[in-house]
Residue frames as qw, qx, qy, qz and C-alpha x, y, z in Angstrom:
[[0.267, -0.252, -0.408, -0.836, 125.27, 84.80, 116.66],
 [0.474, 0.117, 0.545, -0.681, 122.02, 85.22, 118.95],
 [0.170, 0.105, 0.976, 0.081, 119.45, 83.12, 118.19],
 [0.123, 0.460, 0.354, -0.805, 116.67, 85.83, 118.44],
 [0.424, 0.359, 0.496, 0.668, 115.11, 87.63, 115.54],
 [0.043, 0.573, 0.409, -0.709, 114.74, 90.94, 115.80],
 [0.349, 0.631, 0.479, 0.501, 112.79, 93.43, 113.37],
 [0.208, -0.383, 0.015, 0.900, 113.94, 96.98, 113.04],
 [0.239, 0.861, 0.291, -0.341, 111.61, 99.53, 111.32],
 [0.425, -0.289, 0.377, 0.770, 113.31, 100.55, 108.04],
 [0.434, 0.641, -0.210, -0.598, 112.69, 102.60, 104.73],
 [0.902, 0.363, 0.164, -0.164, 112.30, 100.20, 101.72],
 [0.819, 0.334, -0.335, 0.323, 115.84, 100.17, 101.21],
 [0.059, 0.656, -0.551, 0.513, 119.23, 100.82, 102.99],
 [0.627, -0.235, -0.739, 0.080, 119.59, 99.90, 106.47],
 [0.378, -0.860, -0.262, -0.221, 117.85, 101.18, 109.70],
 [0.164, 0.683, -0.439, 0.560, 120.18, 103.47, 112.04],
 [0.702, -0.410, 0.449, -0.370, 118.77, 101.52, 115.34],
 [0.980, -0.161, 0.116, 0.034, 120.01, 98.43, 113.98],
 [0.376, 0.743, -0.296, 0.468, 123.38, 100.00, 113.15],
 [0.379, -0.648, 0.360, -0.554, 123.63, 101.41, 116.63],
 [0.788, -0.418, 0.283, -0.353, 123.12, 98.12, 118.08],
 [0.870, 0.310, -0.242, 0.297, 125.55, 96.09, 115.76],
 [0.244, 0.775, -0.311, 0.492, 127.94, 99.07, 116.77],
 [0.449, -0.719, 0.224, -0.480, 127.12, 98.38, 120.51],
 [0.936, -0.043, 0.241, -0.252, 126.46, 94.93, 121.02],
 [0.037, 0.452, -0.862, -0.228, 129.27, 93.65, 118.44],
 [0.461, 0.118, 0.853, -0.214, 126.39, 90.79, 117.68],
 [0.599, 0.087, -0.280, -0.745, 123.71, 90.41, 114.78],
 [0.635, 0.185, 0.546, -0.515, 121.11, 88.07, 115.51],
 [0.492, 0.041, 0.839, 0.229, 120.58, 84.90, 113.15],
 [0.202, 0.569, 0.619, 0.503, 117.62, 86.36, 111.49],
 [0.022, 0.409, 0.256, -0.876, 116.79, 90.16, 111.06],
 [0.229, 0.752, 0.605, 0.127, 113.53, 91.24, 109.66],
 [0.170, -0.229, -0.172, 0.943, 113.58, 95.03, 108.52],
 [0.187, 0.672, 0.703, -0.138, 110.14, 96.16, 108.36],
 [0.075, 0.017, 0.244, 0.967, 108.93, 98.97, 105.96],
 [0.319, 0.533, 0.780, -0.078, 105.59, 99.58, 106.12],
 [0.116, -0.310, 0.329, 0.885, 104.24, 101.64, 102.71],
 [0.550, 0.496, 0.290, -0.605, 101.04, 104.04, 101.78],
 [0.328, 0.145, 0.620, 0.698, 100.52, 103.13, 98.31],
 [0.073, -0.002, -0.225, -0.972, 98.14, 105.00, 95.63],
 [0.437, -0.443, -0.692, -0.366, 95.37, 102.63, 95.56],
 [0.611, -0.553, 0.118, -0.554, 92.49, 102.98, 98.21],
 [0.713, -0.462, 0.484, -0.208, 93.37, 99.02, 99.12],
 [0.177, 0.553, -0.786, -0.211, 95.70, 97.05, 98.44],
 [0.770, 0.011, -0.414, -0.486, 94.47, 93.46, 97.38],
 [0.556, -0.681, 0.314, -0.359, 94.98, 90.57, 99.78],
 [0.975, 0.188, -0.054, 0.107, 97.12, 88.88, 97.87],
 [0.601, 0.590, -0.062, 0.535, 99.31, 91.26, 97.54],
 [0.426, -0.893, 0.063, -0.129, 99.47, 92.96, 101.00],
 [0.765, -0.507, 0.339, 0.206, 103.29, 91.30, 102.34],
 [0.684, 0.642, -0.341, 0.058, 106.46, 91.39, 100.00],
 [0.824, -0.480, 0.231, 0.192, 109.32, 89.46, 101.33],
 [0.443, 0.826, -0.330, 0.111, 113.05, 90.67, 100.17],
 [0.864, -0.365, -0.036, 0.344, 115.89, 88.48, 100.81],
 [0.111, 0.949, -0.291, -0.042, 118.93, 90.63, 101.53],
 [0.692, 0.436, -0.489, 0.303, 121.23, 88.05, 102.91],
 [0.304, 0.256, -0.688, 0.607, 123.12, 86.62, 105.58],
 [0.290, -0.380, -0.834, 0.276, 119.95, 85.67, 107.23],
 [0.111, 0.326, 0.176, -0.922, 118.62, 89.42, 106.53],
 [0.121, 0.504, 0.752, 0.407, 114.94, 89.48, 105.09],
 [0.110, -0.196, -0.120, -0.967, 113.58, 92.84, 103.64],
 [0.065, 0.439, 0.889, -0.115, 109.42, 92.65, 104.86],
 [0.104, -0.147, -0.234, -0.955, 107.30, 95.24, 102.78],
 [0.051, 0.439, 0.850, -0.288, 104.08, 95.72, 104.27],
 [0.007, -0.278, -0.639, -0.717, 101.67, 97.39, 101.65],
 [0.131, 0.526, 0.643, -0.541, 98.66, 99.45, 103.02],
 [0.030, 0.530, 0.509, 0.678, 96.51, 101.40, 100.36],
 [0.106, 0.296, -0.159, 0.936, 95.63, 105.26, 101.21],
 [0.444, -0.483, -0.120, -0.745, 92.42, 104.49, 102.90],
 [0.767, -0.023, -0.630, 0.118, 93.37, 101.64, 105.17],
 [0.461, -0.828, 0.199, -0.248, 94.09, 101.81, 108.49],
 [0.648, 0.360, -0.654, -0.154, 97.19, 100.58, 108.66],
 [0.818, -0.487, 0.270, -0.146, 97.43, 97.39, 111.27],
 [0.189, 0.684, -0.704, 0.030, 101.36, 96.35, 111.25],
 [0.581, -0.256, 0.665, -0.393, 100.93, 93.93, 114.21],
 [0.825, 0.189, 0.491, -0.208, 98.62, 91.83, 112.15],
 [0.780, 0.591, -0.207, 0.014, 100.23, 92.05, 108.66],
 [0.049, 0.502, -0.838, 0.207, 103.85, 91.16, 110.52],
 [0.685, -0.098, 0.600, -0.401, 101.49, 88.22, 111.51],
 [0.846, 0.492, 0.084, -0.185, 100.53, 87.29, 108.33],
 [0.440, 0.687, -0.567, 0.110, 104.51, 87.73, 107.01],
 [0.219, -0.524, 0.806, -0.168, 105.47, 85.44, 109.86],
 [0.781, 0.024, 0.554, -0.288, 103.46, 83.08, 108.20],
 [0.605, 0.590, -0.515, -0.140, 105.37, 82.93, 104.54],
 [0.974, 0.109, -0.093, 0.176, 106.98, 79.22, 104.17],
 [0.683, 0.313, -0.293, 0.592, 110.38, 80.99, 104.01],
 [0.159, -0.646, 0.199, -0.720, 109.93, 83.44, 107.07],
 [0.758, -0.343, -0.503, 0.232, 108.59, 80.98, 109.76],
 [0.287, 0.110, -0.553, 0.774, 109.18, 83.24, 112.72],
 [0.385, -0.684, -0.562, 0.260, 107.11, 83.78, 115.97],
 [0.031, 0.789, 0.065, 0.610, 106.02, 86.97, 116.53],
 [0.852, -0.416, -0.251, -0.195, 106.38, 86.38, 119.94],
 [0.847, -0.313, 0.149, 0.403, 110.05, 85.47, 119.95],
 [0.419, 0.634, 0.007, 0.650, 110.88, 88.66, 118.07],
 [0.547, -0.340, -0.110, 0.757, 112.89, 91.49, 119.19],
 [0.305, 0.850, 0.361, 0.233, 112.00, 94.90, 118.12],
 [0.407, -0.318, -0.120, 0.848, 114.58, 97.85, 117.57],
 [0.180, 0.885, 0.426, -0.049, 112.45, 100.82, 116.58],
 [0.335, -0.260, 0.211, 0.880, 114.37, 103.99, 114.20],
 [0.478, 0.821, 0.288, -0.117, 112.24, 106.35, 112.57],
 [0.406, -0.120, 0.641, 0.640, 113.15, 107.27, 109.18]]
């Protein structure tokens, strides 16, 4: 296993076809994989408690819901900051990988 962690773009469930593709290729997964979702909700803004939802899937896979409310602009960058700052996440943003799959 790579030490890395990448984060793949994904839809609030399932799993993202670019990180498919790259299991498929590579024959590797990386220690930790983040799969980012990021998602309008109804409200104008979403409170700032409540902005980051962390889903453990397993095997070192963590779901990462990032919550924007319909007037927001969203900023990913910084709220994947904030999520790399959860006690159980702990990961440098820095020392991520990124496989990008729209969906």
């Amino acid at each position: 296993m790579n030490s890395g962690k990448p984060t793949s773009t994904a839809a609030s469930t399932g799993i993202p076809l670019g990180l498919t593709h790259h299991l498929r290729h590579n024959r590797v997964l990386h220690e930790r994989v983040l799969l980012l979702a990021s998602i309008n909700t109804d409200e104008p803004r979403v409170e700032l408690e409540h902005p980051i939802r962390l889903v453990p899937v397993g095997a070192g896979i963590t779901r990462v819901l990032l919550h924007f409310g319909f007037m927001e602009i969203p900023n990913v960058m910084e709220a994947l900051k904030l999520a790399c700052l959860e006690p159980e996440l702990v990961a440098s943003i820095l020392r991520t990988s990124r496989i990008i799959s729209g969906g």
